[in-house]
C-alpha positions as CSV (number, residue, x, y, z in Angstrom):
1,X,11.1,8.0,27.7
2,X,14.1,8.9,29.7
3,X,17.3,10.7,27.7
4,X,20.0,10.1,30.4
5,X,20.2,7.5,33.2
6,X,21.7,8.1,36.8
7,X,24.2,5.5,36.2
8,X,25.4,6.5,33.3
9,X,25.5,10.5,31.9
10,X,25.6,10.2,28.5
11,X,22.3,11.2,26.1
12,X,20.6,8.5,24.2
13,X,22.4,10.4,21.1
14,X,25.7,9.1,22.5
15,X,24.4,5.6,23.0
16,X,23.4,5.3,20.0
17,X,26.3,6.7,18.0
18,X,28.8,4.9,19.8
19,X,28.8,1.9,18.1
20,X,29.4,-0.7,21.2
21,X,27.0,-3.3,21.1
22,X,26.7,-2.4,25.3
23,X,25.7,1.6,24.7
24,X,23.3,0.0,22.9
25,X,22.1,-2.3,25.7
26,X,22.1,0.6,27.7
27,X,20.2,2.2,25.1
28,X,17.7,-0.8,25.2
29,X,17.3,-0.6,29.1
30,X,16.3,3.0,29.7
31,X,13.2,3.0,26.9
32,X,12.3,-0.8,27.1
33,X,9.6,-0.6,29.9
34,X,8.0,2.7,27.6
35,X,8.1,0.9,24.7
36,X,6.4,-2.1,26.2
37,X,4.0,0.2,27.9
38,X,3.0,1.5,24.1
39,X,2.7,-1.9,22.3
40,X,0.6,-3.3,25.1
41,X,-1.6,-0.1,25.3
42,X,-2.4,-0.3,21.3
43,X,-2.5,-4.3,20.9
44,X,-3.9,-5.4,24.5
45,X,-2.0,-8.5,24.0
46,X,1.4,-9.2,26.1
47,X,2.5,-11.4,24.0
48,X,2.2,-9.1,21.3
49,X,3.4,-6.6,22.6
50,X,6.5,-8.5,23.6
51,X,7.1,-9.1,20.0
52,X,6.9,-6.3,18.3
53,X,8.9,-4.7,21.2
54,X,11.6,-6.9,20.4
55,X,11.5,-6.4,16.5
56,X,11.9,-2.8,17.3
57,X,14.8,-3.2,18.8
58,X,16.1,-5.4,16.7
59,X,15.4,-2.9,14.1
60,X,16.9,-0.3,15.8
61,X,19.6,-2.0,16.2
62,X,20.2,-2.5,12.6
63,X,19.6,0.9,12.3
64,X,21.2,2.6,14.9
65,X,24.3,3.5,12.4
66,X,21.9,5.6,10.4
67,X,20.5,7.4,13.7
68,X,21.4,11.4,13.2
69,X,21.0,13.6,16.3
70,X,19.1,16.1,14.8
71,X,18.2,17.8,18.7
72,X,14.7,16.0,18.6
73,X,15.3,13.0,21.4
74,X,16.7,9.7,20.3
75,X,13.3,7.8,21.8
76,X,11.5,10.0,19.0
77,X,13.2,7.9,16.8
78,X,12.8,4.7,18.5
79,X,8.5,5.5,18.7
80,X,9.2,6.2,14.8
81,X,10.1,2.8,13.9
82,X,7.5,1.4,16.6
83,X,5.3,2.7,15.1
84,X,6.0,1.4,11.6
85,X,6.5,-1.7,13.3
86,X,3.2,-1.6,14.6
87,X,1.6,-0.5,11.2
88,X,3.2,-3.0,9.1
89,X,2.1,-5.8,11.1
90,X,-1.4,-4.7,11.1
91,X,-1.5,-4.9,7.6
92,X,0.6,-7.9,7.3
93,X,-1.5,-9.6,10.2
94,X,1.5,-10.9,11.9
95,X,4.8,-9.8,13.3
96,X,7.5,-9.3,11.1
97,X,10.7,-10.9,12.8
98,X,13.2,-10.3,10.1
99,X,15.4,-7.6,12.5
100,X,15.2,-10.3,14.9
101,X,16.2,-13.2,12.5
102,X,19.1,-11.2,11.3
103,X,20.6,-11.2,14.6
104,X,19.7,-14.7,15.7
105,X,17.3,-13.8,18.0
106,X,14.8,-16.4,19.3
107,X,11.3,-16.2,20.2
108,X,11.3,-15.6,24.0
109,X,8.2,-17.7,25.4
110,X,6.5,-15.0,28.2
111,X,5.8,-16.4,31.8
112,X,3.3,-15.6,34.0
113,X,5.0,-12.8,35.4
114,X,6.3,-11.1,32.6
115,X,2.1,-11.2,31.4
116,X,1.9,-9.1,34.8
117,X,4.5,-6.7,34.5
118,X,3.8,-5.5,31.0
119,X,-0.1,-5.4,31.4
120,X,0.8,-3.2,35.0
121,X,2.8,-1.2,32.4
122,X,-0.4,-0.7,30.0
123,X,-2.9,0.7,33.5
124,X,-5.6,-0.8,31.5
125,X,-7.9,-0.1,34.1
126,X,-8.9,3.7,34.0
127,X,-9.3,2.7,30.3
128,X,-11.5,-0.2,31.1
129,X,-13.7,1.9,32.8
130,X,-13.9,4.6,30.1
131,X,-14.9,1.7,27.7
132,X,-17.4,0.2,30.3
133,X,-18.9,3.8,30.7
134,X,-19.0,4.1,26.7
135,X,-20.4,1.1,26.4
136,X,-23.4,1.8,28.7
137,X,-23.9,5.2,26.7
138,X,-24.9,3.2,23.4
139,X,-27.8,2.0,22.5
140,X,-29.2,-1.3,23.3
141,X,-28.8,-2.5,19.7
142,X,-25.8,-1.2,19.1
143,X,-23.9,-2.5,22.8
144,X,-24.9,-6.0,21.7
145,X,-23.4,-5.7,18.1
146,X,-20.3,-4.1,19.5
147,X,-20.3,-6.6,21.4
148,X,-20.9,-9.6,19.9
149,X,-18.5,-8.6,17.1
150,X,-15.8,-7.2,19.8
151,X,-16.0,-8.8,22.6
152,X,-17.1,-12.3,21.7
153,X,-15.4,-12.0,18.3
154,X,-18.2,-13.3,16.5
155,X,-18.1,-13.2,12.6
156,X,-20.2,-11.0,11.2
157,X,-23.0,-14.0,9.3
158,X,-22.8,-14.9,13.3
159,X,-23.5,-11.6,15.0
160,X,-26.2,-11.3,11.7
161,X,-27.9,-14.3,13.2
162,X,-27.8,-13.7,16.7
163,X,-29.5,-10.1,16.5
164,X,-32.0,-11.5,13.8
165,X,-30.9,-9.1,10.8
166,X,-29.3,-9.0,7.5
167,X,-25.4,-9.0,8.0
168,X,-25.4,-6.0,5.6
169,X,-27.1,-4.4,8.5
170,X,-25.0,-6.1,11.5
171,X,-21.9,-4.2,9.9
172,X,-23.5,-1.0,9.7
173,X,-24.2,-1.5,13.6
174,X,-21.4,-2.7,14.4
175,X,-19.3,0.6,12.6
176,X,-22.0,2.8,14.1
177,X,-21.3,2.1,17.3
178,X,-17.1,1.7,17.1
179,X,-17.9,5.5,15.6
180,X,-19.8,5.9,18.5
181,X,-17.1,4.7,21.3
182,X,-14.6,6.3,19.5
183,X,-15.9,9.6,19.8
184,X,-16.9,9.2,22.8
185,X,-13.7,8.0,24.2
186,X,-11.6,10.5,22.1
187,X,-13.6,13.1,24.3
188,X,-12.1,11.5,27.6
C-alpha cells in the first residue's frame, strides 16, 4: 500500500487527519485496489470481498478522527480494521454493514467487470496451482474427502455416505487432510 501519491504529496497521515471528507477520498483511492487484493485473496469471493472492502472503509471513515500517526504507516491501520472486519464476519457468518449504514451507503451490485478486476487483483492462479500440486500429494482417501467436503461442499452425513464410512471418520479425514494442505502449502 502506497503512503504518498504522484498527484498529490501529502502522507496518508495528512489525509487522514485533515478532516475533509476529499483527503479522505484520496485516502480511499491510493489503498482501495490493496485492500481489495487482500479480501479477495482470504474469501475467494468478489462479491465478498467487495463488501467487506466497503465496510472497512466505511469504518475507517468513522474512525479516521481517532487515527494517531504513531510513524507506523497509516495502511497499517487500515489492514488493522480489515482484518477485524474480516474476523468478525467469520464468526458472525455475514458482513457487518453498520459503518456503511451509518453513512447511507447502498449495496453496490458488482458487474461482470468489476468480478474481473478484483479476481486479476487476487493472482489466484500461482495459488491454484500450489493447491492443485497439494492436492495431488494427498492420499487417495484423503483428496476425495477434501474434496467432497471442499470442493463440492458436501455436508459431512453426505461426504460420510459417498466414501462408505462413519461421518465420525469423514471429519477426521477431512481435518487430516486440510492439516495436510496447510502444511504443505505454508511450506510454498
Amino acid at each position: 500500500m502506497d503512503e504518498r501519491s504522484a498527484g498529490d504529496g501529502r502522507s496518508d497521515a495528512e489525509l487522514l487527519s485533515s478532516g475533509d471528507p476529499e483527503d479522505f477520498g484520496r485516502f480511499y483511492d491510493r489503498h482501495a485496489r490493496a485492500l481489495l487484493a487482500f479480501f479477495s485473496r482470504r474469501t475467494a469471493s468478489a462479491d465478498l470481498a467487495a463488501d467487506l472492502a466497503a465496510e472497512t472503509f466505511a469504518q475507517a471513515f468513522w474512525s479516521r478522527g481517532r487515527y494517531r500517526d504513531t510513524g507506523a504507516p497509516a495502511s497499517a491501520w487500515l489492514l488493522g480494521i480489515a482484518r477485524h472486519t474480516l474476523n468478525r464476519s467469520l464468526r458472525r457468518r455475514r458482513v457487518d454493514d453498520r459503518a456503511r449504514r451509518r453513512l447511507g451507503m447502498e449495496r453496490v451490485a458488482l458487474d461482470e467487470a468489476s468480478y474481473e478486476r478484483i479476481e486479476e487483483l487476487a493472482d489466484f492462479g500461482p495459488m491454484r496451482d500450489a493447491i492443485r500440486e497439494a492436492m495431488a500429494s494427498l492420499s487417495p482417501k484423503l483428496a476425495r474427502a477434501v474434496t467432497l467436503r471442499v470442493g463440492h461442499e458436501l455436508p459431512y452425513p453426505e461426504v460420510a455416505q459417498r466414501l462408505r464410512i462413519s461421518e465420525a471418520a469423514a471429519r477426521v479425514r477431512v481435518a487430516r487432510g486440510l492439516a495436510r494442505l496447510s502444511d504443505l502449502l505454508e511450506v510454498q
